[in-house]
N, C-alpha and C positions, 0 to 999 in steps of 0.2 A: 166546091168542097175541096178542101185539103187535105191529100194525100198522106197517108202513113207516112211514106217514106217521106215526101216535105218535112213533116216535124221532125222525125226522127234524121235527117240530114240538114238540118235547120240545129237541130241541139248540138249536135256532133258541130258542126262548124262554128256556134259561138262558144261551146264547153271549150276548144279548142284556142279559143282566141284569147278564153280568161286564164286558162292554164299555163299559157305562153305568157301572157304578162303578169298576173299574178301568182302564178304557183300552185299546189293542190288545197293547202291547208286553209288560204287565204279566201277561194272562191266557195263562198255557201251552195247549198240545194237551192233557194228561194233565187239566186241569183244564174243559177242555171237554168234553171225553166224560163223564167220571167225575159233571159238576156233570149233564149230559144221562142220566145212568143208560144209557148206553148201551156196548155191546163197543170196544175200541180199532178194532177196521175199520171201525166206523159209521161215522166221520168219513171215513172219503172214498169208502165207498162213495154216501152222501147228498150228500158236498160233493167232487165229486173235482176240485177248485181249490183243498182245503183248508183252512187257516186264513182267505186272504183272501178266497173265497168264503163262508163260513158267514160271516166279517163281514162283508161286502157284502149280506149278504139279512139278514139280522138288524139292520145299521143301517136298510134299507127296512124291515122290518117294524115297528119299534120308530119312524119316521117315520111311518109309515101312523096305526100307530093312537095317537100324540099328533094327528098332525092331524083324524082323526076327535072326540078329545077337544076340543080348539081349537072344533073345529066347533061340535059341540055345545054348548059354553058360551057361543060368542056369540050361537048360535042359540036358548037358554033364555034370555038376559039381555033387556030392555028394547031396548038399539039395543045397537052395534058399541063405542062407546066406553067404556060399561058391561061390554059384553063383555069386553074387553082387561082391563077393570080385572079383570075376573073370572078371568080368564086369568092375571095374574100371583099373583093373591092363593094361585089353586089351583097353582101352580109350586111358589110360596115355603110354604106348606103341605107339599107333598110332600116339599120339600128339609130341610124342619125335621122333618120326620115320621120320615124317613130316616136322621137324626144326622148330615144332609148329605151325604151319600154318592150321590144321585141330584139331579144336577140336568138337565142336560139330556142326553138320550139319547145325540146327536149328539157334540158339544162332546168329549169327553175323546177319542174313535177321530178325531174328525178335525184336533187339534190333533196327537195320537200319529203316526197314521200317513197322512193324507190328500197329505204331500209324497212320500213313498216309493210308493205302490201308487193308480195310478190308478183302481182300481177301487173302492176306498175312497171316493178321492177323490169320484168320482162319486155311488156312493149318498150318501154325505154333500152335496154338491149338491144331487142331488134331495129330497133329505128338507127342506132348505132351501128350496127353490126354491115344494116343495109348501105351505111355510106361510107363504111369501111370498104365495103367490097366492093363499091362503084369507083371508087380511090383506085384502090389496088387491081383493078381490070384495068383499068383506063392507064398505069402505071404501066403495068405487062413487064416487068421485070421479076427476075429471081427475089429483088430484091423487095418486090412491091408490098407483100403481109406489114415486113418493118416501117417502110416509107409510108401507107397509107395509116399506120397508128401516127407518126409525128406528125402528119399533116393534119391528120381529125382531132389531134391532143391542142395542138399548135393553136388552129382556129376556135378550137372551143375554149382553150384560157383567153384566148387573145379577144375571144367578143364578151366574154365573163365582166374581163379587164374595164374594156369597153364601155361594157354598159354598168359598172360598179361605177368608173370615174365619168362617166358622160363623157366620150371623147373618144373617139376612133381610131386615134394616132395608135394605142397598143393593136390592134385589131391590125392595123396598115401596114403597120412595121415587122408584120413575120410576112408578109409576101416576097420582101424581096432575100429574106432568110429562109424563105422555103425554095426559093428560085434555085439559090447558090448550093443551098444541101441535093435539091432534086439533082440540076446540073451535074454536079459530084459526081453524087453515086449511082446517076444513070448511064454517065461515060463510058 
């Protein structure tokens, strides 16, 4: 017998996957349950907010654990600046790996619907905000609040870019423009 929680973490991880590459507007109800393998009541017996719900916790979830990846690669690299590089290399990796179809998790639900549905809104926020701040700890400078927005600005137009023109070269090309700004102003 399958577990509540199965279905209900079974939806959350494919709602997740269609909002990453398709966006909010683009993925139906029929196509969330059905991608979840679950009965058409699942959806709100698990989410009874519904659509905007199941994407609210699935933009957090899909936040949660890129920032945990984040983490972890600056935490394996040499220092933080290396990190970052390492950090974009493995974006632009995924996105090529992908046929461009996943860039960043966030980015497509909150350009979609982040003006419509405040609650959107927000977990997009937070997802942000979380990797703002994994940024700017791991920076540890006075200067790290300013440095850790160009970095999350930087990357997030650069995999836009990316995955607008199929091509990773814009994505590749702020690493070593984030190297020389980092270097700078951590001196």
């Amino acid at each position: 017998m399958v577990r509540r929680t199965d279905t209900r973490q079974r939806m959350l991880d494919s709602a997740a996957e269609l909002f990453h590459k398709q966006g909010y507007h683009a993925t139906g109800l029929n196509q969330l349950v059905a991608a979840g393998g679950a009965p058409k009541g699942s959806l709100y017996f698990h989410f009874p907010g519904g659509k905007e719900q199941l994407a609210a916790e699935a933009i957090r979830q899909s936040a949660e654990r890129l920032c945990d990846t984040l983490r972890t690669v600056v935490a394996n690299s040499p220092d933080v600046i290396t990190g970052i590089e390492n950090v974009v290399d493995a974006l632009a990796t995924s996105l090529d790996e992908s046929d461009f179809q996943r860039g960043c998790p966030l980015a497509t639900v909150a350009l979609d619907a982040s003006g419509e549905s405040e609650t959107i809104r927000q977990a997009c926020a937070d997802g942000y905000t979380s990797w703002h701040t994994l940024i700017a700890r791991a920076l540890n400078s006075e200067k790290a609040d300013e440095l850790a927005t160009i970095v999350l600005a930087a990357v997030e137009g650069g995999l836009l870019l990316a995955k607008t023109l199929h091509d990773t070269a814009p994505l590749r090309a702020i690493a070593p423009h984030l190297r020389a700004t980092l270097e700078r102003e951590l001196s």
